[in-house]
C-alpha positions as CSV (number, residue, x, y, z in Angstrom):
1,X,0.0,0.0,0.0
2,X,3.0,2.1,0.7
3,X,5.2,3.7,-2.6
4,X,8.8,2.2,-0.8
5,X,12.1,3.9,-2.2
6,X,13.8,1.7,-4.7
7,X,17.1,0.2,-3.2
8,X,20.3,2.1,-3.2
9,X,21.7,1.0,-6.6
10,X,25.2,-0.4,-6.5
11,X,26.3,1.3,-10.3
12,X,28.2,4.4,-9.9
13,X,27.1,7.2,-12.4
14,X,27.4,7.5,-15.3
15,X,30.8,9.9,-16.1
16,X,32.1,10.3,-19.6
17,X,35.9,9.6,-20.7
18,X,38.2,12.4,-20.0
19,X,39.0,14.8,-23.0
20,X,39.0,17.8,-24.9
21,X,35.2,18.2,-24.2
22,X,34.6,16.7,-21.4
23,X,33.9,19.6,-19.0
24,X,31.0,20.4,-21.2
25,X,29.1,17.3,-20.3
26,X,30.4,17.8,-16.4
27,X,28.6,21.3,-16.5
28,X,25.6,19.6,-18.2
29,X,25.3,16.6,-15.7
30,X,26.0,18.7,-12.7
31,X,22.8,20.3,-11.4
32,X,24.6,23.2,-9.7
33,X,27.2,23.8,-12.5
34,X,24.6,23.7,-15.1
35,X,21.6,26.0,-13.5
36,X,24.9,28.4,-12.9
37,X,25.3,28.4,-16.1
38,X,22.2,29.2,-17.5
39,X,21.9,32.4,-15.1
40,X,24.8,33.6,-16.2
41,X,24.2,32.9,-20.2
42,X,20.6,34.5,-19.7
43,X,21.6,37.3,-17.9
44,X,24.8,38.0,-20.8
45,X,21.8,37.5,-23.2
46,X,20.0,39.7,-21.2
47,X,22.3,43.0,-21.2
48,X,23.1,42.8,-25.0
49,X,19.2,42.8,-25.9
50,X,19.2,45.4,-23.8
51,X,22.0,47.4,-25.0
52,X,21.2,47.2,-28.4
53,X,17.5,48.1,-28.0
54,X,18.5,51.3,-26.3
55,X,21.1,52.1,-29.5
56,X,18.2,51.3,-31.5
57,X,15.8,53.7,-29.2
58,X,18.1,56.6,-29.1
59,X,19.0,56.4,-32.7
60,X,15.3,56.5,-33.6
61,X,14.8,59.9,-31.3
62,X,16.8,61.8,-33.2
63,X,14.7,62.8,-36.1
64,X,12.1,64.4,-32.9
């Protein structure tokens, strides 16, 4: 009646072979790393829309 936790499992996780890209996939498979990651690629997204939408604004006021 009870959902019980499955037992511990005895294989370790999964981890890819060391090389050239391999801290991609450690970023990617880390939950930390990879939300980190994102907040900081969002917000660098974030200030160049913004930058270029105010050139774009104060370019455009000009003609006033």
């Amino acid at each position: 009646m009870f959902i019980r936790a499955a037992p511990p499992s005895d294989q370790k996780p999964y981890r890819p072979p060391p090389g050239k890209l391999s801290i991609f996939s450690n970023i990617y498979n880390d939950p930390y790393y990879w939300s980190l990651t994102k907040s900081i690629v969002g917000f660098a997204v974030g200030v160049f829309v913004a930058r270029h939408l105010s050139e774009e604004l104060n370019s455009a006021d000009v003609g006033f």
